[in-house]
Structures are given as C-alpha cells and as structure tokens.
C-alpha positions in Angstrom: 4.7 17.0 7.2 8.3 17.1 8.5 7.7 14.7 11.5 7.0 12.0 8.5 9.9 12.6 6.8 12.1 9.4 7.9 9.0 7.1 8.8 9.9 4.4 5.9 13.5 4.5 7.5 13.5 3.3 11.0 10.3 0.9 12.8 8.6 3.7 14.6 7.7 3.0 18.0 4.9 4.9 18.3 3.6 4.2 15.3 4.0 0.3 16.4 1.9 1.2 19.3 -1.3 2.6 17.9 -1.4 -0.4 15.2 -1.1 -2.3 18.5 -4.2 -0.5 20.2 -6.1 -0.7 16.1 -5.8 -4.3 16.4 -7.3 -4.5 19.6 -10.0 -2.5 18.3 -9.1 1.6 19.7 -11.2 3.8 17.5 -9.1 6.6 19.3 -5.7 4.9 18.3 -6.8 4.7 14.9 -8.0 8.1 14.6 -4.5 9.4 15.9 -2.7 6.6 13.6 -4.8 8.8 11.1 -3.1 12.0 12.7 0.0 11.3 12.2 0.1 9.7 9.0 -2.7 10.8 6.6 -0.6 13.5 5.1 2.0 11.1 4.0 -0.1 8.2 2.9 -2.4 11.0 0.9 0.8 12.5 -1.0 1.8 8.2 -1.5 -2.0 7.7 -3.0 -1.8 10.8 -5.1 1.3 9.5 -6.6 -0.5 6.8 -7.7 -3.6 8.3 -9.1 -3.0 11.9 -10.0 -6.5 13.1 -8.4 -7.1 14.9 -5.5 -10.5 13.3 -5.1 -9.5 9.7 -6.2 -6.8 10.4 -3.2 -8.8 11.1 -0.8 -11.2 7.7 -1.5 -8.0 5.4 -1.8 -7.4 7.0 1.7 -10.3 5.9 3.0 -10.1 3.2 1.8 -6.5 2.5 3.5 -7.9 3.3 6.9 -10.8 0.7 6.5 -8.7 -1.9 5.4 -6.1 -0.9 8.4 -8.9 -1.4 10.7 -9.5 -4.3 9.6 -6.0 -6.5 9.0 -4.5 -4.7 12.1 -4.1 -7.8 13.7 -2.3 -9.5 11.3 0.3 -6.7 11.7 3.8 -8.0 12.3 6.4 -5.1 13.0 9.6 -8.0 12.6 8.8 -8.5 9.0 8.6 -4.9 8.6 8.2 -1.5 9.4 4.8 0.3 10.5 5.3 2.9 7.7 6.6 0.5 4.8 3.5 -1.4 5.8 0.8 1.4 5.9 2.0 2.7 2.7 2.2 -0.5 1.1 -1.7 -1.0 1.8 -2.2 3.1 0.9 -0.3 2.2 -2.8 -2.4 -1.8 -3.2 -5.8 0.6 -2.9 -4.5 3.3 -4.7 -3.7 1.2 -7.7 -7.6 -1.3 -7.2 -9.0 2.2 -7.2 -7.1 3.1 -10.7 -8.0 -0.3 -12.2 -11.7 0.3 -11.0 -11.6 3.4 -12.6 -10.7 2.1 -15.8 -12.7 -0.3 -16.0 -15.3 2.1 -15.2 -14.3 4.7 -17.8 -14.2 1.7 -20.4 -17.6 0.7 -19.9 -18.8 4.0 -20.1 -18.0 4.5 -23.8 -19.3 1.4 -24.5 -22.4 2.1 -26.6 -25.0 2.0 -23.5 -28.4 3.8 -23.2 -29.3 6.1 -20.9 -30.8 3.9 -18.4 -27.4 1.7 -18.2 -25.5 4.9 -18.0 -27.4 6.3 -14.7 -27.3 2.8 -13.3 -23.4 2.9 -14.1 -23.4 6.1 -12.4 -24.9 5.2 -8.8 -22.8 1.8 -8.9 -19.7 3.8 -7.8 -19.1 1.5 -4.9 -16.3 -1.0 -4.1 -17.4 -4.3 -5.2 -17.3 -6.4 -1.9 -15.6 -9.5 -3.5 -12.7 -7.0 -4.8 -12.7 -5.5 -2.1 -11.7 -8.7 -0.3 -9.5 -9.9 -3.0 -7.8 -6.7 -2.7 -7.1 -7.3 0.7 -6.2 -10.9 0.2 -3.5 -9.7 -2.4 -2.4 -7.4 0.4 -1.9 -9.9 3.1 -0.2 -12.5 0.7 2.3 -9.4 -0.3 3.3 -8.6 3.1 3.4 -12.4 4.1 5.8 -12.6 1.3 7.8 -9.4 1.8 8.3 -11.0 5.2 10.0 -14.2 3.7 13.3 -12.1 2.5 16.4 -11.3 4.4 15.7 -7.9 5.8 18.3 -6.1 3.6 16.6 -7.3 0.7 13.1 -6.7 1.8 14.6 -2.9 2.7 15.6 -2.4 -0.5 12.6 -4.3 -2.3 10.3 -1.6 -0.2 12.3 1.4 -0.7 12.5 1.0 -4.6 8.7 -0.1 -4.3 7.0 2.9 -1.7 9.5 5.7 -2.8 10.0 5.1 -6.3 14.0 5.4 -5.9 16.0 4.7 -8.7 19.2 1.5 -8.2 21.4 4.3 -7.9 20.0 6.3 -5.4 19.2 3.5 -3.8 22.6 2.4 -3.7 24.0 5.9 -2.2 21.2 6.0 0.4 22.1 2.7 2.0 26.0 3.2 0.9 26.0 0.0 -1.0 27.8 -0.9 -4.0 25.2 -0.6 -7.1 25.4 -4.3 -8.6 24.6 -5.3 -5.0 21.5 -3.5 -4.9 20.6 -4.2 -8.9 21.1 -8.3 -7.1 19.4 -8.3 -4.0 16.1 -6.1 -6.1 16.0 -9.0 -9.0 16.2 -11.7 -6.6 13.8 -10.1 -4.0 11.4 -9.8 -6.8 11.7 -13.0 -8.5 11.4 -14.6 -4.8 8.2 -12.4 -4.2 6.6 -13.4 -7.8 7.4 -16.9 -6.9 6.1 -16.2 -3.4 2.9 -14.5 -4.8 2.1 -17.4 -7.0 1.7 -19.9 -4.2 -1.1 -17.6 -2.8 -3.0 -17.1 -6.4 
C-alpha cells in the first residue's frame, strides 16, 4: 500500500484520530483504522511468522488487543504506527512461541485421544493472552521513558529491522551515535522492563 509507506516516520493525524474515536469505543473508527492499516501491519506479522494463515490470526489478534488498550494510547510517547506495529510484532511473536510450544507437544509420545484434544485446544489461553498484553503495555510505557531520538531510533531498528548503518543514513547521523543511543536505549528498556516483571 503506497499511502502506508512513511507511517512509522511522522505521528499521523489521522491515524491519531481513529485511535481516538477506538478508545472511546467507535466500531466504525476501528474498522477504518483496519482500512488503512491492515495491509502494513499484515506484511509486519508475516515478517514475523512466515505463514499466510498464522498472519492473518496475529492480525486478528492485533485488532482485538487495539480495541481493547486504545485508551491507554498516548501519541507524545510515540507514533500511532510505531505503536500499532509494535502490538502487530508482540502477537506475532506469542503466536510463534504458542506454536512451538504446540508443535513440541505434539511429538511428544501422546495417544490419540490427547492428540484430538490437542487439536481443538487451538485457542489463545486467556491468562497469555493477558500477559501478552501486559508485556505490551509495560513495553510502550517503557519506550515512552527515552528521549525521543532514542526511542526513534530504538523503534525503527526494532519495527523495520534496519541495520546501524542504514539507520544512521536515514536520520543523517553519525554511525557511533546511533550504535550509542540503540545500546543505551536497550539497556534502559531491559532495566525498564524488569521493574514491570
């Protein structure tokens, strides 16, 4: 989608706007919020999991959870877009880790009674669910505790998967500055992260 090409770069107003009317509980906003950005957070999700159909249920996912923490959306600690995808990538990577686990207990040596029970139990667990989201909310409290170039760069090396140096050539900064402000960003996020575990 071209119109969502520089989304993670600037806060978008619109964008802004129908988190706005989410929060206040617009099914329509959230179904054009799904409109315009579905494409984008699909392509983000698919980075992550490498199938179509796991995609499409991290998606889902991302718009429930959307609905949900809405409210606890802040646009001055960051951008709408750095903020959807960073929900689109934290249920994109639960969904991996359910699979997994999943996949791991299949080849356990189960009968065949287990196995169909294993089958149907597809759904989210409610309490990860809700850790999942709490992880969420502590990241983007914490991503809101750096100094805005830092938490730019900590999101664009994060949601795009740039590399230091293409980093440093999109925001015209010297390298070593951006190799600094990443390390500390991090270490203050895991410290951060640590108070919320």
């Amino acid at each position: 989608m071209p119109h969502n090409a520089g989304m993670f770069d600037h806060p978008d107003p619109l964008l802004m706007s129908l988190i706005d009317r989410v929060a206040a509980r617009d099914e329509a906003a959230l179904k054009a919020l799904y409109e315009l950005v579905s494409g984008k957070l699909f392509g983000l999700s698919l980075r992550v999991v490498r199938n179509r159909e796991w995609a499409e249920d991290a998606l889902q996912d991302t718009f429930m959870q959307i609905w949900r923490t809405a409210p606890d959306y802040r646009a001055s600690l960051s951008p709408p877009m750095a903020w959807l995808g960073l929900i689109v990538r934290s249920r994109s990577l639960d969904l991996l880790r359910r699979r997994k686990a999943e996949r791991e207990h299949l080849t356990d040596d189960i009968d065949d009674s287990a196995m169909a029970e294993t089958l149907e139990g597809d759904s989210p667990n409610p309490m990860d669910t809700s850790l999942a989201s709490q992880q969420a909310w502590a990241l983007h409290q914490c991503l809101g505790k750096l100094e805005n170039k830092q938490r730019e760069v900590v999101s664009l090396a994060y949601l795009r998967d740039l590399s230091h140096g293409e980093l440093a050539a999109q925001l015209k900064l010297p390298l070593g500055t951006v190799k600094t402000w990443i390390r500390r960003g991090l270490d203050q996020l895991r410290g951060c992260m640590a108070h919320f575990a």
